[in-house]
VONU-124224 format. One record per atom (N, C-alpha, C): residue in three letters; x, y, z. Coordinates in steps of 0.02 Angstrom, whole numbers, plus 50000, padded with zeros to 5 digits. Layout:
BEGIN
ALAXYZ...
REM end
This chain:
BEGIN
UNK500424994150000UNK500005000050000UNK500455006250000UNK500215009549961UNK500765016749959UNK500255022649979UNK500605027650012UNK500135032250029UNK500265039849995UNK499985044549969UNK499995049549954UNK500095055050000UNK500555060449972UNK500435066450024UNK500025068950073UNK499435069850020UNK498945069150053UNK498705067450126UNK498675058750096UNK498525055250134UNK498895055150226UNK499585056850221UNK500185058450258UNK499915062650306UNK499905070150278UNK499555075650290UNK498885073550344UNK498395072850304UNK497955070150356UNK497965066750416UNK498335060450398UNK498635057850476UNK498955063050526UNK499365064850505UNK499725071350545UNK499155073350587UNK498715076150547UNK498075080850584UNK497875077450626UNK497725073250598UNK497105068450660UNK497515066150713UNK498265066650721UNK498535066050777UNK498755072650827UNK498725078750764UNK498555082650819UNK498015084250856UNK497205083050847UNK496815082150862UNK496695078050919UNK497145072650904UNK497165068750976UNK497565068251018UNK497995073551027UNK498475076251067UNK498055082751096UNK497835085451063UNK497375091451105UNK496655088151127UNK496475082251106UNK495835081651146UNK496235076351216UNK496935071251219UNK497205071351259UNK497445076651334UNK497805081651305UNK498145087051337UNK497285091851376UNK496625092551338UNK496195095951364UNK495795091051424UNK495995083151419UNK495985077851469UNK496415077351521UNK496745081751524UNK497305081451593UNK497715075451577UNK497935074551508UNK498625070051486UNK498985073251464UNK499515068951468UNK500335070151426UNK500285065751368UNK500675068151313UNK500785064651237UNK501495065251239UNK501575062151199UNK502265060051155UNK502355055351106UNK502495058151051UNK502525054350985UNK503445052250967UNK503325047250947UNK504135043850917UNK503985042650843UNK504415043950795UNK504405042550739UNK504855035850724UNK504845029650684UNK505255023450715UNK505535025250641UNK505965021850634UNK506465022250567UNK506625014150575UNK507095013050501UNK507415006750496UNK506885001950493UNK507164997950513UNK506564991050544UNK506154991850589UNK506144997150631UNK505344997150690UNK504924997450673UNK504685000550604UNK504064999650598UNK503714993050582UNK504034989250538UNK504014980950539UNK503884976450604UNK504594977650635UNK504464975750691UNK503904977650741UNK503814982550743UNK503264982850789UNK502474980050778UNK502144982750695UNK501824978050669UNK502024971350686UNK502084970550673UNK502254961550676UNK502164961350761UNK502674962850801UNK502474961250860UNK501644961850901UNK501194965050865UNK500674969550896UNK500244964050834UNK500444960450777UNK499824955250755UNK499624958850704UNK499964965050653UNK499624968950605UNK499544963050519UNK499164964850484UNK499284964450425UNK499884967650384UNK500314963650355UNK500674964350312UNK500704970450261UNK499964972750236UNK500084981050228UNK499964985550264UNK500094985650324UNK499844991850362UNK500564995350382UNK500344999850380UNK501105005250397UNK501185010050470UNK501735010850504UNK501755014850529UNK502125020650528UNK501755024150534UNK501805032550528UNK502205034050603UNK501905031150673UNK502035035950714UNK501915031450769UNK502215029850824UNK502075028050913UNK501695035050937UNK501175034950979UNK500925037151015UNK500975036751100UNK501215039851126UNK501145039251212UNK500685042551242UNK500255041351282UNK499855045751319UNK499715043751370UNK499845047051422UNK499525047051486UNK499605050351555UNK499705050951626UNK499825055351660UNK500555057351666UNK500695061551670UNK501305063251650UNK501605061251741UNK502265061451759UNK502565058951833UNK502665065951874UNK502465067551925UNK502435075551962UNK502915076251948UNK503545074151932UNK504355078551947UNK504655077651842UNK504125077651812UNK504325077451751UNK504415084051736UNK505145080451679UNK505375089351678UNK504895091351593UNK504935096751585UNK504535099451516UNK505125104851489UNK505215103851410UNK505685109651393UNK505515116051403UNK505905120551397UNK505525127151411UNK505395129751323UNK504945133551320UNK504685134751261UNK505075141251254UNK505285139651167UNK505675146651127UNK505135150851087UNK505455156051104UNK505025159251062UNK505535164351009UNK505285163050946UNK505925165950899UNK505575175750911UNK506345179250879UNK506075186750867UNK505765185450806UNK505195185350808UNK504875188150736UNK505185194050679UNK505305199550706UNK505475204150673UNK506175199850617UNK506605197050655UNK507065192750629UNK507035187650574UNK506215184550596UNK506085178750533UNK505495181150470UNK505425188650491UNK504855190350434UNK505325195950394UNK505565193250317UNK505915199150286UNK505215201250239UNK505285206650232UNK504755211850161UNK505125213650127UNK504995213850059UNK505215217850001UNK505885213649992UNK506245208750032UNK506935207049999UNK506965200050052UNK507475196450028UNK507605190350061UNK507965189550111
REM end
């Protein structure tokens, strides 16, 4: 099975969707992207059909009181918006 941009795209969404209806549940998320052989492997371990693909691991759940969280950047805008030239 091959998937289209598109198709890609969409998944994306619907996992952000379920990261914010998670996170508005008083959970934590975290997504892993697997490379190489994990995605095989993990299908296979979990009983999938032979065309099914993975895109993405999903984690969710209470996060541990002493978990640390990055601190969020925030870029200068003025810096990343040029007008009239590059």
């Amino acid at each position: 099975m091959t998937r289209s941009t598109m198709d890609i795209a969409e998944m994306w969404c619907v996992i952000e969707n379920i990261f914010l209806a998670a996170t508005n549940e008083g959970l934590s998320c975290a997504m892993r992207i697997p490379h190489r052989e994990q995605p095989r492997e993990v299908l296979d371990a979990v009983g999938c059909p032979k065309d099914y693909q993975l895109l993405c691991m999903i984690g969710i759940g209470y996060a541990a009181p002493d978990a640390e969280y990055p601190a969020q950047t925030y870029p200068d805008i003025a810096e990343c918006i040029h007008w009239d030239k590059w």
